[in-house]
C-alpha positions in Angstrom: -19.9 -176.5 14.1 -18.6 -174.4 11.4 -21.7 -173.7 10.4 -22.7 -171.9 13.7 -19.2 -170.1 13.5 -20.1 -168.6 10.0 -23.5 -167.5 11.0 -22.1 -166.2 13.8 -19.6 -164.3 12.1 -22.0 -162.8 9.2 -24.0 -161.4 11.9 -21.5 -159.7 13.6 -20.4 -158.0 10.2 -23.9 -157.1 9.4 -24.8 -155.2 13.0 -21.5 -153.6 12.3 -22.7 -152.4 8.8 -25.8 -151.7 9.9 -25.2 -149.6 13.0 -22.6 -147.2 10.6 -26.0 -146.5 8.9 -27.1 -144.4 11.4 -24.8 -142.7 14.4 -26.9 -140.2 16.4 -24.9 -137.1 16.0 -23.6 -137.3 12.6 -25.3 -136.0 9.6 -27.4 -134.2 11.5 -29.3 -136.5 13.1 -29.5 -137.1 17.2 -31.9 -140.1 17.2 -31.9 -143.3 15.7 -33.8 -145.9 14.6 -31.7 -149.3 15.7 -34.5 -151.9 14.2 -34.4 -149.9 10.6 -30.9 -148.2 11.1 -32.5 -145.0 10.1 -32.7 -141.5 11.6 -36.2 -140.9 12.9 -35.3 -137.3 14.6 -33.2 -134.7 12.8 -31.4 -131.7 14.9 -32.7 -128.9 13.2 -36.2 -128.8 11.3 -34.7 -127.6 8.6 -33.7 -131.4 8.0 -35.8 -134.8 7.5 -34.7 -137.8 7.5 -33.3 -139.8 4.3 -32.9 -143.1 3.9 -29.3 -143.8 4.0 -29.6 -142.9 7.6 -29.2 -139.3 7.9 -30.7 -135.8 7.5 -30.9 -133.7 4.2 -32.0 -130.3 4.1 -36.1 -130.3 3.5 -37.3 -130.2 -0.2 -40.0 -128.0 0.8 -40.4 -124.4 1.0 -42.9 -122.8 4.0 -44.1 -119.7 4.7 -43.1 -118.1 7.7 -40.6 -120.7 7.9 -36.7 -119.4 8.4 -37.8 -116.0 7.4 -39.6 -116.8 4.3 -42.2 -114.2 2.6 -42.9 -116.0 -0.3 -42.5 -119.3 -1.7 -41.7 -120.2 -5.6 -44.7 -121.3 -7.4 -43.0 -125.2 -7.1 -42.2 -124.8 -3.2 -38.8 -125.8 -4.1 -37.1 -122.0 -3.0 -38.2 -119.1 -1.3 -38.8 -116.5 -3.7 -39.3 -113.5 -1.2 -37.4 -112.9 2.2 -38.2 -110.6 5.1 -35.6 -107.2 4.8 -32.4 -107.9 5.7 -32.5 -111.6 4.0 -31.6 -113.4 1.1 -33.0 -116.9 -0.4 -30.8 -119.6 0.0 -30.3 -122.6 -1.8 -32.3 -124.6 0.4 -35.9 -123.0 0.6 -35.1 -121.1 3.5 -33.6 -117.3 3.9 -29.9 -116.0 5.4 -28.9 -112.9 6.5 -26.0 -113.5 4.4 -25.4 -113.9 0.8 -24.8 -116.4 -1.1 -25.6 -118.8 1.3 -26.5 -122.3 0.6 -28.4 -123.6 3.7 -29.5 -121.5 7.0 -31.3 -122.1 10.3 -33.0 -118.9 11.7 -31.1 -116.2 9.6 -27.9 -118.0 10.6 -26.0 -119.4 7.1 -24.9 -122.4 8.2 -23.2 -123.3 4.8 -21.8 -121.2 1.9 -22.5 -122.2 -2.0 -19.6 -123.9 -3.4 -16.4 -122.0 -4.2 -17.6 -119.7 -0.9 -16.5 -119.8 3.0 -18.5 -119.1 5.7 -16.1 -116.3 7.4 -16.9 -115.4 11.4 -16.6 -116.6 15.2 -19.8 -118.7 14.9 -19.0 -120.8 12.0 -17.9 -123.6 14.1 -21.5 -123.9 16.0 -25.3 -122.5 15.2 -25.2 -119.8 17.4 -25.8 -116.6 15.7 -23.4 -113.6 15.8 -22.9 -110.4 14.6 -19.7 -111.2 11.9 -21.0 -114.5 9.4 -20.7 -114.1 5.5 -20.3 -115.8 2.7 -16.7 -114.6 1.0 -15.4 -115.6 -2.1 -12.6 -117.5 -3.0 -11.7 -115.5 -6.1 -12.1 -112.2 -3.7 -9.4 -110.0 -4.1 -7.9 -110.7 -0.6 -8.3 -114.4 -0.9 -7.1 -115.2 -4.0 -3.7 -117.2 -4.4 -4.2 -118.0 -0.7 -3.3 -121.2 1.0 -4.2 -120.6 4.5 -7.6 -118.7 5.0 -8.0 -117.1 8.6 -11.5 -118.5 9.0 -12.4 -116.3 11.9 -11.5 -112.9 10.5 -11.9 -114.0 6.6 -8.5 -113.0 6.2 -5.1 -114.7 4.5 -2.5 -116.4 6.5 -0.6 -118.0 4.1 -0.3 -117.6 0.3 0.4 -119.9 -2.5 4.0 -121.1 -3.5 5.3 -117.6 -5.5 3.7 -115.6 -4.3 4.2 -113.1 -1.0 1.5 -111.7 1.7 1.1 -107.8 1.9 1.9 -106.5 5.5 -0.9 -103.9 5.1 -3.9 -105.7 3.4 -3.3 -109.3 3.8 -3.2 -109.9 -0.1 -1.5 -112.3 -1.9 0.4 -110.9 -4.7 3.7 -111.9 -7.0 6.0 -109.0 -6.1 7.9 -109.1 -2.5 8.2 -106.1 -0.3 4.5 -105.2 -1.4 2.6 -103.9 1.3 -0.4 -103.0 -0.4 -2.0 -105.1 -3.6 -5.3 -105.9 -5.7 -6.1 -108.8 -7.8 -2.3 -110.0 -6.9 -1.2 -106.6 -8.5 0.8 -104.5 -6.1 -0.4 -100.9 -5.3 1.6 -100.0 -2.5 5.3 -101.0 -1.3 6.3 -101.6 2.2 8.5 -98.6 4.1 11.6 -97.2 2.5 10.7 -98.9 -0.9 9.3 -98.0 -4.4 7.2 -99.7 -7.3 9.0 -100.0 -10.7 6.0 -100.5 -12.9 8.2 -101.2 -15.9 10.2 -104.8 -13.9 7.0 -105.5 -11.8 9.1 -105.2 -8.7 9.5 -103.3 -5.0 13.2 -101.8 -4.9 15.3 -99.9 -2.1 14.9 -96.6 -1.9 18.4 -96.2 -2.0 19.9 -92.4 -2.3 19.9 -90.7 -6.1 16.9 -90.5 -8.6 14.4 -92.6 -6.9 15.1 -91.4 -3.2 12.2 -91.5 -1.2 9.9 -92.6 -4.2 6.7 -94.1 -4.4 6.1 -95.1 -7.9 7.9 -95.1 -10.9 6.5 -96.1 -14.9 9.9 -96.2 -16.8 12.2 -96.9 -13.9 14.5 -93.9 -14.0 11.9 -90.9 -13.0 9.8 -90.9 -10.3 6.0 -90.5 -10.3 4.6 -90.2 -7.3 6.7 -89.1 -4.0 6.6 -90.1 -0.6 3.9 -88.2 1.7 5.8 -84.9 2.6 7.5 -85.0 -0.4 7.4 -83.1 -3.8 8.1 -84.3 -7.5 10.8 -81.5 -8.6 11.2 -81.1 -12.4 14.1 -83.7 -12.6 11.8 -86.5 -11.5 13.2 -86.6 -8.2 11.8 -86.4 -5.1 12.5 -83.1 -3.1 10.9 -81.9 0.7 10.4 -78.7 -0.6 7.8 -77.5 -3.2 9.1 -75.6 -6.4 12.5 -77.6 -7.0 13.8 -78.0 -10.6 16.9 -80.2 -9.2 17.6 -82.3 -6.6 20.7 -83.3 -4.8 21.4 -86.7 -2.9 19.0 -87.0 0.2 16.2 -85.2 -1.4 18.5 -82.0 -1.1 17.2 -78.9 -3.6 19.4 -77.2 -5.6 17.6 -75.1 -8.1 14.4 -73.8 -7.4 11.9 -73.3 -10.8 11.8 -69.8 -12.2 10.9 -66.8 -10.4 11.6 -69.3 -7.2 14.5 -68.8 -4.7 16.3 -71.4 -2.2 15.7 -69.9 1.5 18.7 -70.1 3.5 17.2 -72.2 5.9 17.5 -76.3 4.5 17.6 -74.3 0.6 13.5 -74.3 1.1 12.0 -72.9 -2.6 10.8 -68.9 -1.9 9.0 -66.7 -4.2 10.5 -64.4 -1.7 14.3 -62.7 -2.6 16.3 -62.9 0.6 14.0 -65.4 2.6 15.5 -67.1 5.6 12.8 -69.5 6.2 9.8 -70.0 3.7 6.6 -73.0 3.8 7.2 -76.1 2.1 4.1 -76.5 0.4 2.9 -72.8 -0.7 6.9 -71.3 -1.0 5.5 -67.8 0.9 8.5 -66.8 2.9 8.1 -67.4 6.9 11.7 -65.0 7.8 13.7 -63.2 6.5 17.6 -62.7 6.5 19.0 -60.5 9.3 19.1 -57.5 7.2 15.4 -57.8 6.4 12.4 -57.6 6.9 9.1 -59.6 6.3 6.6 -56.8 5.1 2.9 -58.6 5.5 1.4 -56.4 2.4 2.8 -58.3 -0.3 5.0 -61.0 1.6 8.3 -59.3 -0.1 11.9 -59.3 2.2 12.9 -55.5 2.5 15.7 -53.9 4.1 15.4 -53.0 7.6 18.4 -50.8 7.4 17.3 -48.4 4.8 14.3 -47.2 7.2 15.4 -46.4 10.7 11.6 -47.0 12.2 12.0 -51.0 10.8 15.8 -51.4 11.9 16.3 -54.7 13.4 12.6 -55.6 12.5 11.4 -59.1 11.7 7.9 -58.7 10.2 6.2 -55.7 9.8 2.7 -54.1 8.2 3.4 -50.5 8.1 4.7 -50.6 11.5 7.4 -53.2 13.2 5.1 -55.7 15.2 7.7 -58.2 15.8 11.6 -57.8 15.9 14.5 -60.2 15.7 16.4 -61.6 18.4 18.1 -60.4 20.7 15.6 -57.4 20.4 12.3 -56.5 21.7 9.6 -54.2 20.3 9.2 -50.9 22.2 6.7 -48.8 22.6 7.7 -46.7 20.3 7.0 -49.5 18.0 10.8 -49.5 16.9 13.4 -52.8 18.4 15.6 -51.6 21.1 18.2 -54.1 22.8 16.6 -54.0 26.0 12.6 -54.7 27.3 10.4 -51.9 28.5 12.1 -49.6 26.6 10.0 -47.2 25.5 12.1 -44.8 23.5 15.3 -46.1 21.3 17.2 -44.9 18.6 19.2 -47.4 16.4 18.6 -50.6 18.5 19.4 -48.4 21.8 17.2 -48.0 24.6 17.6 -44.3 25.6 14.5 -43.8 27.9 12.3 -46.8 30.0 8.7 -47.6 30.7 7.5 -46.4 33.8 8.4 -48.2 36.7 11.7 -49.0 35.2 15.1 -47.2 34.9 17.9 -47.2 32.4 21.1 -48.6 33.4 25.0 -47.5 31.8 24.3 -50.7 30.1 21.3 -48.9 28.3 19.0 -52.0 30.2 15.5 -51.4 31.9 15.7 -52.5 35.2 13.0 -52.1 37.2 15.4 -51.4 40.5 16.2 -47.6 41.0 20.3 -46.9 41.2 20.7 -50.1 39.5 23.5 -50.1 36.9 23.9 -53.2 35.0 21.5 -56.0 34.9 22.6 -59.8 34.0 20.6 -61.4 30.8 17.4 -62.2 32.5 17.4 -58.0 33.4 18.2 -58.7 36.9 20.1 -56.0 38.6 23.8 -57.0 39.2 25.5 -53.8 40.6 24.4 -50.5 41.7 25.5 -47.3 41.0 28.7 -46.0 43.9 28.3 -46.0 47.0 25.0 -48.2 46.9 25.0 -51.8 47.4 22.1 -54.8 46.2 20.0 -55.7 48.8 18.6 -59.2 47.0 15.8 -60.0 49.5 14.2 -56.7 49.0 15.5 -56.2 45.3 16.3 -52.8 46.0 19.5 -50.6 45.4 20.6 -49.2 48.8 23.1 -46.6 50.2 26.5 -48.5 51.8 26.7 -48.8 55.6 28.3 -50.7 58.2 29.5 -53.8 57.2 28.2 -53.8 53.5 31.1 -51.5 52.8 32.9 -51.7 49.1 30.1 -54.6 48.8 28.4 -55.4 45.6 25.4 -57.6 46.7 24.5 -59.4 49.4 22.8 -62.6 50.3 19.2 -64.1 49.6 18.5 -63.2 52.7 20.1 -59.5 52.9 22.1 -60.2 55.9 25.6 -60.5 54.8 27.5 -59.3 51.9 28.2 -61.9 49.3 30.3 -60.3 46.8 32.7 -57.3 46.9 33.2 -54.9 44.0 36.1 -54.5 42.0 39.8 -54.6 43.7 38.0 -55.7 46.7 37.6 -59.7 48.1 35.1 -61.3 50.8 36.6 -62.5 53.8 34.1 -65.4 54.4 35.5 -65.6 58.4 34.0 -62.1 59.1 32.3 -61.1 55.6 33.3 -58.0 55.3 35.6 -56.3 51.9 39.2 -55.6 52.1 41.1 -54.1 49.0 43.0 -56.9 46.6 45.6 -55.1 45.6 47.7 -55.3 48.3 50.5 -57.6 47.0 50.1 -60.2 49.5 48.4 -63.6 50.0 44.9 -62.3 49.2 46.7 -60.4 45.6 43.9 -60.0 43.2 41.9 -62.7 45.4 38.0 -62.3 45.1 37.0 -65.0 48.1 38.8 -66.4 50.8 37.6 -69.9 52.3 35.5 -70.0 56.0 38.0 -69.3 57.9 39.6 -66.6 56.1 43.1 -67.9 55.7 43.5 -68.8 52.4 42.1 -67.9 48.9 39.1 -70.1 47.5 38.5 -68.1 44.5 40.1 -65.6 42.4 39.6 -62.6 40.3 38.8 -62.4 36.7 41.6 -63.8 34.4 43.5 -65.0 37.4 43.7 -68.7 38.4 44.1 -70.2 41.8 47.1 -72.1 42.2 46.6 -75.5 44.1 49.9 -75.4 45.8 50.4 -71.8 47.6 46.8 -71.0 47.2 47.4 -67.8 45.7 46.0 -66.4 42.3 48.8 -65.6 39.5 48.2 -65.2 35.9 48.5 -68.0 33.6 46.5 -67.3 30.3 43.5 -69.4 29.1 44.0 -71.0 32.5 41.4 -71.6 35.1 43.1 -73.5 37.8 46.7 -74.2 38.4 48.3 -76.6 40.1 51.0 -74.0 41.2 52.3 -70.6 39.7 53.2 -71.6 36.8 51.4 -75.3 35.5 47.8 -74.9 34.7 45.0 -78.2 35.0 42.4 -77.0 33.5 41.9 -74.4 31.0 39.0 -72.5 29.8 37.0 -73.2 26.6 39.0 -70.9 24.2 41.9 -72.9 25.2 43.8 -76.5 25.4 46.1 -78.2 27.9 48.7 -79.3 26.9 49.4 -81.8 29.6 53.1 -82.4 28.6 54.2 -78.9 29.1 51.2 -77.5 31.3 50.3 -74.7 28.9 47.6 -73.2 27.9 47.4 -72.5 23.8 44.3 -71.0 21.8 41.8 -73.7 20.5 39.3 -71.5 18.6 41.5 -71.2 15.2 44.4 -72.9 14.1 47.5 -71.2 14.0 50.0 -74.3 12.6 48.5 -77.1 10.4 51.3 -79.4 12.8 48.8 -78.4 16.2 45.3 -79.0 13.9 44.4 -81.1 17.3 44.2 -78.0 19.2 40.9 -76.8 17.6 38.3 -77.2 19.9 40.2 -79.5 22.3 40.3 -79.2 25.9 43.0 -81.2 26.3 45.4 -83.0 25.0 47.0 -87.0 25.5 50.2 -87.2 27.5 52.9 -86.9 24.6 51.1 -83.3 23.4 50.3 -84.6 19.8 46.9 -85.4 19.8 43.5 -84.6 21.3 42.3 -86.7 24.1 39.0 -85.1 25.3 37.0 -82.5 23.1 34.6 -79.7 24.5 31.2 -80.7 24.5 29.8 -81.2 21.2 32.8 -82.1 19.5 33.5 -86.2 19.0 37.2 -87.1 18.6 38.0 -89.1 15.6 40.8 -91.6 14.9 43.3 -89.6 14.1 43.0 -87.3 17.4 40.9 -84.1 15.8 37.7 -83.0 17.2 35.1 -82.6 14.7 31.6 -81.3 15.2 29.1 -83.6 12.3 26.1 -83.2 14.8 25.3 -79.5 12.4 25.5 -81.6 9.1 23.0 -82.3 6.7 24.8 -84.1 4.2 27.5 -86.7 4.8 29.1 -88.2 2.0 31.7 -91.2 2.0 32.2 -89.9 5.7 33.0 -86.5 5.1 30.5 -83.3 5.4 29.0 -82.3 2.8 26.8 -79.3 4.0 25.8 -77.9 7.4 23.3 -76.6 9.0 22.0 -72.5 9.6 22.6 -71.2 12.8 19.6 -69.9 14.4 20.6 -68.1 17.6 22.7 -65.5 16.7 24.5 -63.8 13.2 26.9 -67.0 12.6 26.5 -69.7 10.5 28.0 -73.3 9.9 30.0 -74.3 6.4 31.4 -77.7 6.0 35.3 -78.2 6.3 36.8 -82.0 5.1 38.9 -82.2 8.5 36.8 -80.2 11.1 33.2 -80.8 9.7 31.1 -78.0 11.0 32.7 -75.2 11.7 31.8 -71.4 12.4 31.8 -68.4 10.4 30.7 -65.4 9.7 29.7 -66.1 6.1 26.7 -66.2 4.6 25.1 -68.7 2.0 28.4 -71.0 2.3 28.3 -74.1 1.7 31.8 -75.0 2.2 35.6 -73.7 3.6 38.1 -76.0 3.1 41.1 -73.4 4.6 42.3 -74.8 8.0 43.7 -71.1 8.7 40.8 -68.9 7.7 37.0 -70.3 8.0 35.8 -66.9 6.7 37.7 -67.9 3.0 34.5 -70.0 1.1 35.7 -72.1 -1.3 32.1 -73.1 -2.4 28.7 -71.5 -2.2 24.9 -72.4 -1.4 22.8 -73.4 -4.9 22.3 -70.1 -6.2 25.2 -68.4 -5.2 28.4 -67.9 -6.6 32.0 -67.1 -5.7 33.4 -63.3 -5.7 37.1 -62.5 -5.9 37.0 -62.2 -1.8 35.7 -65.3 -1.4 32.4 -64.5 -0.4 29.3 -65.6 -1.7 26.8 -63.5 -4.0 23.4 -64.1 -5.0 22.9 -65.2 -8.8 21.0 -63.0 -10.4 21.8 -62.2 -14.0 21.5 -65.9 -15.0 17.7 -66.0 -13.9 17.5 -62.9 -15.7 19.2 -64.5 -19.0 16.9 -67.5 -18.7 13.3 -65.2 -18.3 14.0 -64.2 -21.4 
């Protein structure tokens, strides 16, 4: 009986070997042979049976045959492929190199030390994106984890770090760019130090917005937009021989200039604005102009035909604000002027009149326009008729009345010493010393005054207008609420005081406050533009352009009219009249600078003048 079992039992063990010989689809094959255990039919003819019961590539080479040409004179290889394919190592052709076998053009397995890269490597369809790609590539090596679809790395080796911008695996952390696990390009805000091997912060001083440096201390090669000044730091302006913190010039090279505007390098004198890459001056300072022959800043005040001009080529062609080009060729105050002298209009276009205020307006009578050179008020005895836009004689009810309504039907604002009585909208003198004293509007129903004349406030309580100065409205006669921009409340007492200067170092809270906390000793809301700080000042850092340890550095030029910005340690930016400033630390007198723009000094009035025998000195 135990003889049974044992037979038994080594036959079970030798189907079971047997039948691992051959499993239809493995190895290539997809029919076998259960007598012999041996593949009979292999998947692609590029395979024939062996006799370990699988497939192995053929041993033969055909013509014709997966794009073959030409065989070797031993048939083992093709020798010649048709254009477009390369022999592989298995006597057929591939579209891709290095390939070790392929079915119809399609390399269905890479030579050793190779991976077959593309969306069809996991089936024998062919598709537009199989090759062959090194291991030792430059992108590949020192990986761990290959993306085998898009032949890219996922993962690199222990020590070493994956470039955000190329995938490559390289030694040095923060690189973004690399080759050969050497790193060519940092990631944002960082440099290269050739000399340690490494990717540092940018941080702010010599290697400020950096690139590349070989000894570690100057820079190389600058960020895009940036320029490599003399010191070997990195500048946004062309032609710097020294840089300041935040890529700041402060010397420009020789026969160079720093513009007013951001200290940009000129080969202009006087330049206001110039180009950051070629140093030609854009603008020039208020008191000159830009003459397109040879790109020099001359004075426009010398010459009375280029007076207030901006840029000119024998003749003014474009003038600086707020004046406009003539046609006289020459900048008058007003548009459609057509004759001025010195800046004033003293004759118009046709079509258009001139106005006391020396404005065109293109409404006959009219007297004074508003800044869009709209007419405002007509000459005596005329009135505004808005629908029609014309200036016309006074009559019945549009008596004393200055203009009327959109739709030219009532009157909608008296002249002066008169107000509008909304209940019957007619004008009645206000300077009767009564309810209506120095009143401008009353309301609806013509009891009370709504609004009153300039530099009086309306007080809440009798609804009459008194005098309270800086104030706007007034709770009664004599407390104000809210005061106008040039001056503070000072909620305690219900003043108004001046805000645009300082007049005691004790009230420094005043400046630029429009009004102050309960107790009267410290700011609570600032005018617009201003932030309050912690110790109840109002400060204005949104014009600075260098802010160190918290405290501004430099400003800002103004651009939209003749002031300019300095920095002050307790105020910021504030205004002044003075140019090329860089700071004014006096509280009491923001026209006293205490430090000048790079190449400027310091007279004995405090005011800045340009450096100019130094240069000089240094030429020769």
């Amino acid at each position: 009986m135990s003889k049974y079992i044992l037979l038994i039992y080594f036959l079970i063990i030798k189907i079971k070997i047997s039948y691992l010989i051959c499993l239809e689809g493995e190895n290539n094959c997809i029919k076998c042979n259960y007598l012999t255990k041996l593949c009979i039919k292999c998947s692609l003819d590029i395979y024939i049976p062996d006799n370990k019961g699988g497939c192995v590539p053929s041993k033969t080479c055909s013509l014709g045959k997966n794009y073959c040409n030409k065989c070797s004179d031993d048939l083992n290889k093709c020798a010649v492929c048709d254009d477009g394919y390369f022999p592989d190592e298995n006597f057929g052709c591939s579209y891709t190199d290095n390939c070790e076998l392929s079915y119809k053009g399609e390399c269905l397995k890479c030579k050793d030390n190779f991976i077959l890269i593309g969306k069809g490597n996991t089936n024998s369809k062919i598709n537009n994106f199989i090759l062959c790609k090194s291991l030792y590539s430059d992108d590949l090596i020192f990986c761990e984890d290959i993306d085998m679809i898009n032949g890219v790395c996922k993962k690199c080796k222990e020590g070493f770090y994956l470039g955000k911008g190329d995938n490559k695996c390289t030694e040095i952390e923060n690189c973004f760019e690399s080759s050969l696990g050497i790193c060519t390009k940092c990631i944002r805000n960082y440099y290269f130090n050739r000399k340690q091997n490494k990717c540092l912060k940018q941080e702010e001083g010599t290697l400020y917005k950096c690139l590349e440096t070989f000894n570690g201390k100057d820079c190389d090669i600058c960020d895009d937009d940036y320029y490599l000044a003399k010191d070997g730091k990195c500048c946004q302006n062309n032609f710097c021989s020294k840089v300041g913190n935040s890529s700041q010039c402060l010397e420009c090279i020789n026969d160079y200039y720093p513009s007013v505007y951001n200290s940009v390098c000129s080969s202009t004198k006087n330049c206001y604005k110039a180009d950051t890459d070629t140093g030609l001056c854009l603008s020039c300072l208020n008191d000159f102009c830009l003459d397109y022959k040879d790109g020099q800043c001359k004075p426009n005040n010398e010459n009375n035909k280029l007076k207030y001009c901006r840029t000119a080529n024998d003749y003014c062609f474009d003038c600086f604000y707020p004046y406009f080009l003539g046609e006289d060729l020459q900048c008058s105050s007003t548009r459609h002027c057509a004759e001025s002298e010195n800046g004033t209009c003293i004759s118009c276009s046709d079509n258009y009149y001139l106005g006391l205020d020396n404005i065109c307006s293109n409404i006959k009578n009219c007297i004074y326009s508003d800044e869009y050179y709209r007419c405002i008020q007509c000459i005596d005895k005329y009135y505004l008729d808005y629908k029609n836009e014309k200036c016309l004689p006074e009559k019945e009810n549009f008596t004393n009345c200055q203009y009327t309504d959109y739709k030219g039907e009532l009157c909608d604002k008296c002249r002066e010493d008169f107000y509008l009585n909304k209940k019957d909208y007619l004008c009645y003198s206000n300077l009767v010393s009564n309810n209506f004293y120095k009143c401008e509007e009353t309301d609806e129903n013509g009891e009370f005054c709504n609004k009153c004349a300039k530099n009086y406030n309306l007080g809440k309580k009798f609804k009459r207008c008194t005098k309270i100065e800086g104030c706007e409205i007034s709770s009664d006669e004599k407390n104000c609420e809210v005061c106008d921009e040039d001056h503070v409340l000072i909620v305690n007492s219900g003043k108004c005081e001046i805000n645009n200067k300082i007049i005691d170092d004790s009230k420094i809270f005043y400046y630029k406050c429009n009004r102050t906390n309960k107790e009267g000793d410290a700011c609570e809301i600032c005018l617009d533009g201003f932030i309050l700080n912690e110790y109840g000042i109002c400060v204005d850092n949104n014009h600075c352009t260098m802010i160190v340890n918290e405290i501004c550095e430099q400003c800002q030029k103004k651009e939209e009219d003749n002031y300019n910005y300095c920095s002050n340690p307790y105020l910021g930016c504030v205004e002044t009249s003075l140019e090329n400033c860089a700071k004014c630390n006096d509280i009491f007198d923001f026209n006293k600078c205490s430090k000048c723009l790079s190449g400027y000094q310091l007279n004995e009035k405090n005011k800045c003048d340009k450096i100019e025998e130094e240069k000089d000195e240094n030429k020769n």
